[in-house]
Chimera marker file (.cmm) of the C-alpha trace (Angstrom):
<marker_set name="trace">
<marker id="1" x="27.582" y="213.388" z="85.870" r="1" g="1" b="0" radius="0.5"/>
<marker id="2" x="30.657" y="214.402" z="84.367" r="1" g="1" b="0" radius="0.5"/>
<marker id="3" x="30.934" y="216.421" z="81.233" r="1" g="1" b="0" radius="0.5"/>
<marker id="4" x="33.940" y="214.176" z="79.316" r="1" g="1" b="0" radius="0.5"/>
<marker id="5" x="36.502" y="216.537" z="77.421" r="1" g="1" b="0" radius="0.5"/>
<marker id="6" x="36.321" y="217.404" z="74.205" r="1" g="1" b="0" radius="0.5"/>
<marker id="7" x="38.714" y="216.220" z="71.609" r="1" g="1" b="0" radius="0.5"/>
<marker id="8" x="38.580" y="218.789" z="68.827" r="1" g="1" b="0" radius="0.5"/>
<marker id="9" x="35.830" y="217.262" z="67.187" r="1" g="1" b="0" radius="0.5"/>
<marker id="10" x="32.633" y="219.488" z="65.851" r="1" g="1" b="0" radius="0.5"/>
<marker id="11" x="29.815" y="217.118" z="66.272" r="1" g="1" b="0" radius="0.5"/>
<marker id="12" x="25.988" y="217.431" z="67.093" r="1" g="1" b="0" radius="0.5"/>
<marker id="13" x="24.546" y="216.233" z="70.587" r="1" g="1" b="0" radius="0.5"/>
<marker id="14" x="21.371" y="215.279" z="71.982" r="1" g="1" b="0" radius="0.5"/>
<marker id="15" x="20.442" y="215.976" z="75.611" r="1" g="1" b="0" radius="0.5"/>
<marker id="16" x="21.769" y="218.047" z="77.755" r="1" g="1" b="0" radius="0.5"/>
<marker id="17" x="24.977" y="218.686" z="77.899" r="1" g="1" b="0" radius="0.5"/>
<marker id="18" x="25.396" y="216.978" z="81.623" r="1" g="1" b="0" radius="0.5"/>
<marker id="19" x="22.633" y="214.255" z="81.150" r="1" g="1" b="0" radius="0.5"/>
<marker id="20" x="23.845" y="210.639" z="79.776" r="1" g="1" b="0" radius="0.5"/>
<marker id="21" x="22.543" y="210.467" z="76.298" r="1" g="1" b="0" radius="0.5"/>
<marker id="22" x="25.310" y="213.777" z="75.903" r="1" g="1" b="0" radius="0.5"/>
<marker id="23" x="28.151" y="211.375" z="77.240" r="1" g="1" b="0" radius="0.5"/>
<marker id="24" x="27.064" y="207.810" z="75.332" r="1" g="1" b="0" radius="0.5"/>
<marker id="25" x="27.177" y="209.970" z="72.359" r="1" g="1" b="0" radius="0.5"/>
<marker id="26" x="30.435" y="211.581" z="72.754" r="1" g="1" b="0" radius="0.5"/>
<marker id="27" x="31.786" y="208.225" z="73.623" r="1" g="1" b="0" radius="0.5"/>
<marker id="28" x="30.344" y="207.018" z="70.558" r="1" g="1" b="0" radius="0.5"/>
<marker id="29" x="31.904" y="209.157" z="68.686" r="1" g="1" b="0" radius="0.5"/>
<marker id="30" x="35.125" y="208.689" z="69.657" r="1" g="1" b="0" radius="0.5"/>
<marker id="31" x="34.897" y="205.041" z="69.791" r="1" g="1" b="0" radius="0.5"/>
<marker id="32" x="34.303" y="205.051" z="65.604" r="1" g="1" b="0" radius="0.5"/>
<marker id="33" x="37.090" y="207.631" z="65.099" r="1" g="1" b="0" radius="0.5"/>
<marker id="34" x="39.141" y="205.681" z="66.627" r="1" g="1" b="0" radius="0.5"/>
<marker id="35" x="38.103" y="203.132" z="65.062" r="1" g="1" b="0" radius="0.5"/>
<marker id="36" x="38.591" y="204.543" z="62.025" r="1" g="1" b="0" radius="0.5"/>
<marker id="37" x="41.790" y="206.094" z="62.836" r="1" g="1" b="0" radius="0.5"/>
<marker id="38" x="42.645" y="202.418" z="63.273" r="1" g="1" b="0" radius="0.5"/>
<marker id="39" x="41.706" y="201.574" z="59.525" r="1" g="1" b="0" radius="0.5"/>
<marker id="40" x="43.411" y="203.908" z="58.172" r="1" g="1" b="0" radius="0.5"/>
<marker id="41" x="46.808" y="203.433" z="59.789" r="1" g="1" b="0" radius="0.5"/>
<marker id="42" x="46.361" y="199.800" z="58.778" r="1" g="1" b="0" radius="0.5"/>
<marker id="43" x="45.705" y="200.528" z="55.236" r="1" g="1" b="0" radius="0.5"/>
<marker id="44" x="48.915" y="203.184" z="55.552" r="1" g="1" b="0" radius="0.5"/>
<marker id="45" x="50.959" y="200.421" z="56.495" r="1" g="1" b="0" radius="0.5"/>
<marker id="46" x="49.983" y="198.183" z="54.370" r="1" g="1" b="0" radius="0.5"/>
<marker id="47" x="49.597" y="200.261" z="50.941" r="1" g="1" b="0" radius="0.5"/>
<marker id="48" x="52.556" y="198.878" z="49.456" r="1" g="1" b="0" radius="0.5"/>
<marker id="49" x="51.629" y="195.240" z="49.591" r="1" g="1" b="0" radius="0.5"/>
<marker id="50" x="49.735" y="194.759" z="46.907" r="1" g="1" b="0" radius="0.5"/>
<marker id="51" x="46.970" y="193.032" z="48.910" r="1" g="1" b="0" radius="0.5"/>
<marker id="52" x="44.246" y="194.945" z="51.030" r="1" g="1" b="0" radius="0.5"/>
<marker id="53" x="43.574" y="195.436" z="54.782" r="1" g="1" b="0" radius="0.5"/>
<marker id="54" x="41.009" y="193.167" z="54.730" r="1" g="1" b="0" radius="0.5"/>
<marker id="55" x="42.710" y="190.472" z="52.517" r="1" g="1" b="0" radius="0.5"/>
<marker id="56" x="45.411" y="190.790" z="55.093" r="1" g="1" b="0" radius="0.5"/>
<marker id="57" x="43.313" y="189.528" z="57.699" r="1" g="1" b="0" radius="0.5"/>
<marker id="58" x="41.727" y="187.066" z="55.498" r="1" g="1" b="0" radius="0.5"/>
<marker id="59" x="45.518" y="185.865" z="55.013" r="1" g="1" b="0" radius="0.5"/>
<marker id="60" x="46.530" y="185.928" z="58.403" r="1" g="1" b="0" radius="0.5"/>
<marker id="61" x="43.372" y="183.790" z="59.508" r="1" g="1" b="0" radius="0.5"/>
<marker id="62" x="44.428" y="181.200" z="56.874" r="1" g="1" b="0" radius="0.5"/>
<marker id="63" x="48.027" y="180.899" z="57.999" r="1" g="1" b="0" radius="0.5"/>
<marker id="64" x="46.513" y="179.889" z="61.315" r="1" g="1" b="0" radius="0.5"/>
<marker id="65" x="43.969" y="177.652" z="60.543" r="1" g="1" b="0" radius="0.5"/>
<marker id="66" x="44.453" y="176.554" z="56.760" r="1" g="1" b="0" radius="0.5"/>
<marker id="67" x="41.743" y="174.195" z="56.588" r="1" g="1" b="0" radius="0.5"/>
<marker id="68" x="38.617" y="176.334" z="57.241" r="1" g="1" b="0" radius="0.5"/>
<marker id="69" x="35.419" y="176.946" z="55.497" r="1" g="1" b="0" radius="0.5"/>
<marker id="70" x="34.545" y="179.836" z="53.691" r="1" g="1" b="0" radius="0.5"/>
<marker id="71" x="31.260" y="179.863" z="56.008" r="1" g="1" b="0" radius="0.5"/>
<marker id="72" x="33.643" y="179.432" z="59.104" r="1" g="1" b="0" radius="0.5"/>
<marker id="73" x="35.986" y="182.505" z="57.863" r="1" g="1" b="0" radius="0.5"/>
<marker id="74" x="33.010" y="184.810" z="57.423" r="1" g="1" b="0" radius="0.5"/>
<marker id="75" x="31.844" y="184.132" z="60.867" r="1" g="1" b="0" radius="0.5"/>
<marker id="76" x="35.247" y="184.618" z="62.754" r="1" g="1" b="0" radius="0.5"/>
<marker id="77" x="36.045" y="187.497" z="60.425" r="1" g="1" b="0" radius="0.5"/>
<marker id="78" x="32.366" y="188.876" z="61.007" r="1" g="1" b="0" radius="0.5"/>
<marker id="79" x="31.917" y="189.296" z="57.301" r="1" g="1" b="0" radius="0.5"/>
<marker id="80" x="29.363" y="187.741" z="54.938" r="1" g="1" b="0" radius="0.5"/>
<marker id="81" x="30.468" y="184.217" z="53.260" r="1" g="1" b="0" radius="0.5"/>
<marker id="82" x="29.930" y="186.170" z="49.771" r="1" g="1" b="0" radius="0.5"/>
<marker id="83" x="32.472" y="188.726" z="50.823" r="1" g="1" b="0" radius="0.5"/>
<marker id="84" x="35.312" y="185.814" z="51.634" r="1" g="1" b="0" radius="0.5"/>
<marker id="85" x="34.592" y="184.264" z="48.281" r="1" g="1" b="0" radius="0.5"/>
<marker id="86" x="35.384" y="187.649" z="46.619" r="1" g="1" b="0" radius="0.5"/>
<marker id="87" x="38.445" y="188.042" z="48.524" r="1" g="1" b="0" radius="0.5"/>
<marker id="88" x="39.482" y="184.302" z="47.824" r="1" g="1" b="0" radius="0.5"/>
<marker id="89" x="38.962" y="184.709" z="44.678" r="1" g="1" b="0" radius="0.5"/>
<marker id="90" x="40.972" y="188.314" z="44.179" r="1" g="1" b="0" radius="0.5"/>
<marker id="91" x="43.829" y="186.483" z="46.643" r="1" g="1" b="0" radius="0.5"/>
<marker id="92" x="43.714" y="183.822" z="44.151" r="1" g="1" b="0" radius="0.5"/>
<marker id="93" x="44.199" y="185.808" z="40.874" r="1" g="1" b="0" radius="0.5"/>
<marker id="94" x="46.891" y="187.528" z="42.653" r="1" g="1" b="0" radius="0.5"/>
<marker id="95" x="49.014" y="184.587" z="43.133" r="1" g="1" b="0" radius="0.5"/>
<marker id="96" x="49.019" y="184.684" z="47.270" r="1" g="1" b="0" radius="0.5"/>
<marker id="97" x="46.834" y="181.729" z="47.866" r="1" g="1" b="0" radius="0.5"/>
<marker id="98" x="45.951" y="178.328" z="45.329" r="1" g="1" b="0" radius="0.5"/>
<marker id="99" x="42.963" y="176.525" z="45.716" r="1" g="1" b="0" radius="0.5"/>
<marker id="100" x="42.825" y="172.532" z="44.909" r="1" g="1" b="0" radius="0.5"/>
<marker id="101" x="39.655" y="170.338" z="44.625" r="1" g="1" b="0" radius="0.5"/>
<marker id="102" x="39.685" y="167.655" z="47.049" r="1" g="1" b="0" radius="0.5"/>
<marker id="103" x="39.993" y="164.981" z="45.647" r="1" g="1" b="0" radius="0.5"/>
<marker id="104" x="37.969" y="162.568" z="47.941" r="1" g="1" b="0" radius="0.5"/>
<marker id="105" x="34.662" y="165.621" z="47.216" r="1" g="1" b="0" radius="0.5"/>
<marker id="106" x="34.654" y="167.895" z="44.564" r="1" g="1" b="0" radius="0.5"/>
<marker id="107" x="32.552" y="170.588" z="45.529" r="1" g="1" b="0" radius="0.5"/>
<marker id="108" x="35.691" y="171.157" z="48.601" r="1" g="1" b="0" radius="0.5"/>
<marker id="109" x="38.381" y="173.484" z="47.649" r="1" g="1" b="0" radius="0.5"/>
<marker id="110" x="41.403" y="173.178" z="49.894" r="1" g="1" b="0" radius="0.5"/>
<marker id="111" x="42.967" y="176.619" z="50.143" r="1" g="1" b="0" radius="0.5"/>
<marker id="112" x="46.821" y="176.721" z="49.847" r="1" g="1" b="0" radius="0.5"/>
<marker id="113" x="49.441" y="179.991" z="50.445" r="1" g="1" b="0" radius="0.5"/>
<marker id="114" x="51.816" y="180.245" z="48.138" r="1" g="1" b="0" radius="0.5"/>
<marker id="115" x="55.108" y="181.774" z="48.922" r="1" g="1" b="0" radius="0.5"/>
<marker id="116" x="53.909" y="185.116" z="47.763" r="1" g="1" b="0" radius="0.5"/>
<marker id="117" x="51.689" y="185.062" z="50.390" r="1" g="1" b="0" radius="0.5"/>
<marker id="118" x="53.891" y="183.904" z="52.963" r="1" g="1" b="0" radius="0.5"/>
<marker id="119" x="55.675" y="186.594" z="52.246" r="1" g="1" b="0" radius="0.5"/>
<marker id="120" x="53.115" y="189.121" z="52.659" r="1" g="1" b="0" radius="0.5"/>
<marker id="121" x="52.006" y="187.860" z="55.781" r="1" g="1" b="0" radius="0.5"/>
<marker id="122" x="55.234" y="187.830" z="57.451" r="1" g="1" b="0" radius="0.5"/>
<marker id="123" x="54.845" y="191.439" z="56.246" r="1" g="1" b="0" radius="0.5"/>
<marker id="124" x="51.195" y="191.900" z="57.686" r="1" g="1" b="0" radius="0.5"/>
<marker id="125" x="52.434" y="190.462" z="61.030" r="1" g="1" b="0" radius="0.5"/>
<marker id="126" x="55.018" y="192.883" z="61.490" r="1" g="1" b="0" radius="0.5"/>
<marker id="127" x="52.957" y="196.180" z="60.160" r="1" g="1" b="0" radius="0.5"/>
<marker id="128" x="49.573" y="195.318" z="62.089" r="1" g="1" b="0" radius="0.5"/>
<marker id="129" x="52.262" y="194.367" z="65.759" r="1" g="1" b="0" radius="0.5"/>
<marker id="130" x="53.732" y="198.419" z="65.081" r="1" g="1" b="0" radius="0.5"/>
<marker id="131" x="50.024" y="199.661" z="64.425" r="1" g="1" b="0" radius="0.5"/>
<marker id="132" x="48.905" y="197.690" z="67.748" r="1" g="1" b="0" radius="0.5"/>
<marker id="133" x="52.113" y="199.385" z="69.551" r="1" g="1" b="0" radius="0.5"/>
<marker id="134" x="51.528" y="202.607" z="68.991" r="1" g="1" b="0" radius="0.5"/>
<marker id="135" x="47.280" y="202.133" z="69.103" r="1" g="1" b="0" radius="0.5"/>
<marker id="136" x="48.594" y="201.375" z="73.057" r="1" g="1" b="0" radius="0.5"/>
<marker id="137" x="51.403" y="203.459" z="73.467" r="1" g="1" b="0" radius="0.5"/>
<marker id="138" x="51.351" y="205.117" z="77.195" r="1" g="1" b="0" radius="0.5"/>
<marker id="139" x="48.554" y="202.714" z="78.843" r="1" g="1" b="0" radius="0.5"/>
<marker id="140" x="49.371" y="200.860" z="81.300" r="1" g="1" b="0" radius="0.5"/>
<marker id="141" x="48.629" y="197.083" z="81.937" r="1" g="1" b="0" radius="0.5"/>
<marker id="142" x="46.435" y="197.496" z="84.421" r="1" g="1" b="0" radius="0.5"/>
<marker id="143" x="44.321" y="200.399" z="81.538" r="1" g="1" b="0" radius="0.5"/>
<marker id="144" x="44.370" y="197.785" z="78.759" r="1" g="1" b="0" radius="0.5"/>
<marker id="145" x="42.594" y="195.330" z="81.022" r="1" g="1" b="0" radius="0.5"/>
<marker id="146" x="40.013" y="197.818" z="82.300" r="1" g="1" b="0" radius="0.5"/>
<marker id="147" x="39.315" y="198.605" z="78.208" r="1" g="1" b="0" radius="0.5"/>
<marker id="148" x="39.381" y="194.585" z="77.025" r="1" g="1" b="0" radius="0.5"/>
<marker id="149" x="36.941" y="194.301" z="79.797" r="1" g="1" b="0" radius="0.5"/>
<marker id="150" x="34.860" y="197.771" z="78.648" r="1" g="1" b="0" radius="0.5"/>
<marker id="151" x="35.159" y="196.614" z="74.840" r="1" g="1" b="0" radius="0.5"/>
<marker id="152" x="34.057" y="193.020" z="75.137" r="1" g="1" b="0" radius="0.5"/>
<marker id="153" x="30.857" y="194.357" z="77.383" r="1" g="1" b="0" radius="0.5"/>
<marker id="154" x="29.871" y="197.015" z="74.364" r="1" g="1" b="0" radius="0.5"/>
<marker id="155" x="30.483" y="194.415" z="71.876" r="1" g="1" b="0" radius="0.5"/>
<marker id="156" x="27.848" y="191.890" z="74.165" r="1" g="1" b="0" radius="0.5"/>
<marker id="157" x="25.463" y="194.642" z="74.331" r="1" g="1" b="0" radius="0.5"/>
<marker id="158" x="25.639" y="195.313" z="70.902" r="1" g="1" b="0" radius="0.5"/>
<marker id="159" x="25.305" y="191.446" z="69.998" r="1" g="1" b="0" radius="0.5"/>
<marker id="160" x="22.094" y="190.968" z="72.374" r="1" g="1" b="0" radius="0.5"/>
<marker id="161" x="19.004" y="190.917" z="70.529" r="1" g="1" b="0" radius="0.5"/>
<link id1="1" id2="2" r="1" g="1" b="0" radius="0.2"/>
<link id1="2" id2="3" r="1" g="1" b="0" radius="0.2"/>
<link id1="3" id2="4" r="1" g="1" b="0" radius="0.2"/>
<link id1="4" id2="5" r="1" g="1" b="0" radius="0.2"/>
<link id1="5" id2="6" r="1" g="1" b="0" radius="0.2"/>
<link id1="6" id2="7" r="1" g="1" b="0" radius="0.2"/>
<link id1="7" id2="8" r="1" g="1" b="0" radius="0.2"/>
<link id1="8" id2="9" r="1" g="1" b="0" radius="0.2"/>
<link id1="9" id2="10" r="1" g="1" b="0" radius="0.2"/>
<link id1="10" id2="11" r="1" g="1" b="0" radius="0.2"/>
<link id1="11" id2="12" r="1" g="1" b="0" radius="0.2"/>
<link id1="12" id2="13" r="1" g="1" b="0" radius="0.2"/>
<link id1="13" id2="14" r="1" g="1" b="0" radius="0.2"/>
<link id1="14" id2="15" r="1" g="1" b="0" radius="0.2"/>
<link id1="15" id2="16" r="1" g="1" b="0" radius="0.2"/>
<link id1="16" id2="17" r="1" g="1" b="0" radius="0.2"/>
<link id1="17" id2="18" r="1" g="1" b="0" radius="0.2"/>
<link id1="18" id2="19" r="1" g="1" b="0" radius="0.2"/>
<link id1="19" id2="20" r="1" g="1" b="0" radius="0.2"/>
<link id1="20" id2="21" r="1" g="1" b="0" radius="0.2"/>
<link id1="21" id2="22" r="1" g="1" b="0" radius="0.2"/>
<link id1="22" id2="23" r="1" g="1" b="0" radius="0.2"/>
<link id1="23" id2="24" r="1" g="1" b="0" radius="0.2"/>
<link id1="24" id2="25" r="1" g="1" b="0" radius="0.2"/>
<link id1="25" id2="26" r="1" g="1" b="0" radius="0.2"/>
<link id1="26" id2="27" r="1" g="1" b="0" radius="0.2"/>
<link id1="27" id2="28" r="1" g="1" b="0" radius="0.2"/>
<link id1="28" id2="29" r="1" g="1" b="0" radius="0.2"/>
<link id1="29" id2="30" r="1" g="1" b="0" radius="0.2"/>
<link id1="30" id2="31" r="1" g="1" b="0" radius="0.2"/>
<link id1="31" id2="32" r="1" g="1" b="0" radius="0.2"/>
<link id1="32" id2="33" r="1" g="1" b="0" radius="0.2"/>
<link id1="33" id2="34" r="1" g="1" b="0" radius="0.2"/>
<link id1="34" id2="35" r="1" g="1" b="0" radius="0.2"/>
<link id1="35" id2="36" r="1" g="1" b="0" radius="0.2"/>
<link id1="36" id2="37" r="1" g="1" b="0" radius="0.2"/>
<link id1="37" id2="38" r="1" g="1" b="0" radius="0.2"/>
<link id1="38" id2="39" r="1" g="1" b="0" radius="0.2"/>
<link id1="39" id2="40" r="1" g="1" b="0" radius="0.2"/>
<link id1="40" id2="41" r="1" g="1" b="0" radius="0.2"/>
<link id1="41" id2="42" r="1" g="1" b="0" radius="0.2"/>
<link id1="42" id2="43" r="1" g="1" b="0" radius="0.2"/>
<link id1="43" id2="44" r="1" g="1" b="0" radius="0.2"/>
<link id1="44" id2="45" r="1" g="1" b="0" radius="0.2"/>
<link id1="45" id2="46" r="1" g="1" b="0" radius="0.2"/>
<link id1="46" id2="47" r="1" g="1" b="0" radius="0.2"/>
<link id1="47" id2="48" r="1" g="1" b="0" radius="0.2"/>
<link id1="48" id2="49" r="1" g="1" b="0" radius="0.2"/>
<link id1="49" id2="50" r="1" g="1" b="0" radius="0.2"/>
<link id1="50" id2="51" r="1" g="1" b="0" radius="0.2"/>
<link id1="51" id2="52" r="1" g="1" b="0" radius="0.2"/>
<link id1="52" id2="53" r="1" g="1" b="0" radius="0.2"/>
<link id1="53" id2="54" r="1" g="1" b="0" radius="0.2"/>
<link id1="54" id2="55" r="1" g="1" b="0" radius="0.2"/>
<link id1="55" id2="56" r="1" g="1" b="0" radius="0.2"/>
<link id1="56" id2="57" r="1" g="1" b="0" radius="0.2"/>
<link id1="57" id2="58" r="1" g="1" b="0" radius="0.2"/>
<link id1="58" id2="59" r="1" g="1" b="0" radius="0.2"/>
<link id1="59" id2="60" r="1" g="1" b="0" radius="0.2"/>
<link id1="60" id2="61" r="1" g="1" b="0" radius="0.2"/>
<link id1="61" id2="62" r="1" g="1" b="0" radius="0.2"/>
<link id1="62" id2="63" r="1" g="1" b="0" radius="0.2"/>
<link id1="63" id2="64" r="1" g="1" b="0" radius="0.2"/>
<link id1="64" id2="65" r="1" g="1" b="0" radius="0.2"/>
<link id1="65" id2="66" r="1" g="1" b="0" radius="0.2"/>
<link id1="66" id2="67" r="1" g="1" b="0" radius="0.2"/>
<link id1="67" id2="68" r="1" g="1" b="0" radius="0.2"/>
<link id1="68" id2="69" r="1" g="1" b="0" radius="0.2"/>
<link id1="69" id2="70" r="1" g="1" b="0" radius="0.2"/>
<link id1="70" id2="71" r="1" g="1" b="0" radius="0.2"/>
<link id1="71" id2="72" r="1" g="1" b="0" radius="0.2"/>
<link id1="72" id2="73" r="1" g="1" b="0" radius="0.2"/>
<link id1="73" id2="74" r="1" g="1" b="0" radius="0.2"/>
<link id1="74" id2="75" r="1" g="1" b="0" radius="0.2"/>
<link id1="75" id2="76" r="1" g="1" b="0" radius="0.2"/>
<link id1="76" id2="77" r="1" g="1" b="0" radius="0.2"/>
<link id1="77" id2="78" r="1" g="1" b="0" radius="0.2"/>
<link id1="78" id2="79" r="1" g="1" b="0" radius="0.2"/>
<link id1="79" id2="80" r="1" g="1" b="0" radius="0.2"/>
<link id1="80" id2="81" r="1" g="1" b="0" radius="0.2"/>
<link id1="81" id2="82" r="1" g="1" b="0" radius="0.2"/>
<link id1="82" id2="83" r="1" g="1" b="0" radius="0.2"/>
<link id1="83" id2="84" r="1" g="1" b="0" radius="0.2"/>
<link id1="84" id2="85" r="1" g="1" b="0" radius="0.2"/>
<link id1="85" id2="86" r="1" g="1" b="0" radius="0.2"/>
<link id1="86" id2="87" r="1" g="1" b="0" radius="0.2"/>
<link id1="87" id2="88" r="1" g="1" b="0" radius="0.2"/>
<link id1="88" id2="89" r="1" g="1" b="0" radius="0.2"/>
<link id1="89" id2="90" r="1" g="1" b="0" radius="0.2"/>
<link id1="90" id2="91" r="1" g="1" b="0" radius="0.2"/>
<link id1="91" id2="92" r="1" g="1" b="0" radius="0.2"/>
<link id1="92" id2="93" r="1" g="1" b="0" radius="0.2"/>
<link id1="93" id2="94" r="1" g="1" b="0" radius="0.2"/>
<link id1="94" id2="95" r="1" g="1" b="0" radius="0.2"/>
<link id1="95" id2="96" r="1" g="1" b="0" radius="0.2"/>
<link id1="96" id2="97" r="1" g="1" b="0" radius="0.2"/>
<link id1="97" id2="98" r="1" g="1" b="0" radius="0.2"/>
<link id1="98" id2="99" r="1" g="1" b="0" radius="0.2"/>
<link id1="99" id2="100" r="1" g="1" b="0" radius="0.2"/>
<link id1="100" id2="101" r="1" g="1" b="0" radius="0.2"/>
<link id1="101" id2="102" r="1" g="1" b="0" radius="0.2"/>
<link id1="102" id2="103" r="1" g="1" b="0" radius="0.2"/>
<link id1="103" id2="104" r="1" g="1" b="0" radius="0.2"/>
<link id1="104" id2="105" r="1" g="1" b="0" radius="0.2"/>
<link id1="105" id2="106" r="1" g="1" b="0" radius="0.2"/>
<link id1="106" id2="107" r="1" g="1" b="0" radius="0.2"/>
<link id1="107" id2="108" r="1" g="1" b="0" radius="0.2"/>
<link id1="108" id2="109" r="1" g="1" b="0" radius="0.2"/>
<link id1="109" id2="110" r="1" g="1" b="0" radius="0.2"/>
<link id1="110" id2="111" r="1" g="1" b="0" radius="0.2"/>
<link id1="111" id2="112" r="1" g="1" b="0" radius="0.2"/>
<link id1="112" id2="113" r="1" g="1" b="0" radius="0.2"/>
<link id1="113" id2="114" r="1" g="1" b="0" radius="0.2"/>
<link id1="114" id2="115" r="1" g="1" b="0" radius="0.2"/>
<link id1="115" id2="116" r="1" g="1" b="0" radius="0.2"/>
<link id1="116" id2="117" r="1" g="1" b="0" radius="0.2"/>
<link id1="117" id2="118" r="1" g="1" b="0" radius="0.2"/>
<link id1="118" id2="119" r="1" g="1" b="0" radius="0.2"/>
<link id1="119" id2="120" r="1" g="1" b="0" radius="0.2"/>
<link id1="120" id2="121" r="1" g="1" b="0" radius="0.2"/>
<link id1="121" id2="122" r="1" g="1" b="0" radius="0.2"/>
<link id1="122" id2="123" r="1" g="1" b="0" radius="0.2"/>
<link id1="123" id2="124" r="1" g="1" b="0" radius="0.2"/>
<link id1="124" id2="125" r="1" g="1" b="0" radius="0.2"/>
<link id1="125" id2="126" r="1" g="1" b="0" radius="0.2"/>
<link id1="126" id2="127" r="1" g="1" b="0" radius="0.2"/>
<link id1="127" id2="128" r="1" g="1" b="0" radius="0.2"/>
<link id1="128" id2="129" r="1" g="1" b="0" radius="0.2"/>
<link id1="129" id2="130" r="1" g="1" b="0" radius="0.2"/>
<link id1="130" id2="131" r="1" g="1" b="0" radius="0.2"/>
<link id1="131" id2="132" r="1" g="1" b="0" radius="0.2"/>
<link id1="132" id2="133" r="1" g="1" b="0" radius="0.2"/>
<link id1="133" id2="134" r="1" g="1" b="0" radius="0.2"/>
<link id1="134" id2="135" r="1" g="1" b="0" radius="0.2"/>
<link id1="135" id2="136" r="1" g="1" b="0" radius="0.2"/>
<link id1="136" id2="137" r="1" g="1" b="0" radius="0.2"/>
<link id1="137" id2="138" r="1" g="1" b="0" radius="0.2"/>
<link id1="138" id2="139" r="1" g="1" b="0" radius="0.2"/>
<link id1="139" id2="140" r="1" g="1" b="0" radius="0.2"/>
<link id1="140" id2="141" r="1" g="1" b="0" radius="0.2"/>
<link id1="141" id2="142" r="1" g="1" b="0" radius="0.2"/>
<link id1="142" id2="143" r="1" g="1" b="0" radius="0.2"/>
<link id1="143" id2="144" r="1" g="1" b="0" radius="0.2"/>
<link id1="144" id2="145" r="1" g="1" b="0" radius="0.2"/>
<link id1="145" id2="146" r="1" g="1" b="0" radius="0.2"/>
<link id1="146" id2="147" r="1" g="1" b="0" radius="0.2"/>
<link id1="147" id2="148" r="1" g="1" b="0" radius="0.2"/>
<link id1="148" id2="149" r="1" g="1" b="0" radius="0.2"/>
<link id1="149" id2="150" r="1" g="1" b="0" radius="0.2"/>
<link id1="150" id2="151" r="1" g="1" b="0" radius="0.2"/>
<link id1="151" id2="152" r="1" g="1" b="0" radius="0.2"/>
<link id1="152" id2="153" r="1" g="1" b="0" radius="0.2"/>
<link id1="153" id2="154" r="1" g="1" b="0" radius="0.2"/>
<link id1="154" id2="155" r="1" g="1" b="0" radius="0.2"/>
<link id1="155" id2="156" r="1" g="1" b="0" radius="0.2"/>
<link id1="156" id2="157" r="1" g="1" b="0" radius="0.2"/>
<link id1="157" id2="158" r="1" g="1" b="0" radius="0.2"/>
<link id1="158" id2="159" r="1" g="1" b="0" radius="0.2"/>
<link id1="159" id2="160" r="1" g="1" b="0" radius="0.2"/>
<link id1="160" id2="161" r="1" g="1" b="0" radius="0.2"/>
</marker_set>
């Protein structure tokens, strides 16, 4: 096996330096700092919004489908329900989103975006499309379709119980 090249990160290893539990944990490692390097150009970008990285998503994911749950957010945003009602709630008292009872139930809240949040995600679109750019910048087609195929089988193993 292949020793993969190091990266200018000081971190500790298990195994030997040739044997596999060496390479799934350098690979590991520079999975979550990119990862994280991710984050953190996302929250560069969008600093001067007003409205945080993960309200941003939270935003975007009601633009496209405006009449979702809160228990149907948190499971296609992989967060707990609690965690969108937070965010609703902060997205609310900020003035980017309105929420109306239903007036046919009233425990139903239909979530509206006001034109403050428009605004910011017309901003969020742009910011996380330049992010996504450069995240790729020098892979070819052929690369990116190896790695969608690479990240969707880690996320599957991860997923299995």
């Amino acid at each position: 096996m292949r020793r993969i090249k190091e990266s200018g990160a000081d971190h500790h290893r298990t195994g030997t330096p040739e044997g596999p539990a060496f390479i799934e944990h350098d690979l590991s490692v520079k999975f979550r700092r990119a990862d994280s390097a991710f984050k953190r150009s996302i929250e560069r970008q969008v600093r001067d919004t007003g409205v945080y990285r993960s309200q941003h998503r939270l935003l975007m994911h009601l633009n496209r489908l405006p009449n979702c749950s809160q228990v149907e957010i948190a499971q296609h945003l992989e967060i707990s329900p609690a965690a969108v009602a937070v965010s609703i709630k902060k997205l609310e008292k900020g003035g980017y989103i309105r929420r109306e009872t239903d007036e046919s139930d009233n425990r139903v809240h239909q979530v509206t975006i006001t034109p403050k949040g428009e605004q910011v995600i017309r901003k969020s679109e742009v910011m996380f499309r330049e992010v996504e750019r450069r995240m790729f910048q020098g892979f070819s087609e052929e690369e990116m379709e190896l790695m969608d195929r690479f990240l969707e089988r880690i996320y599957k193993n991860l997923n299995e119980t």
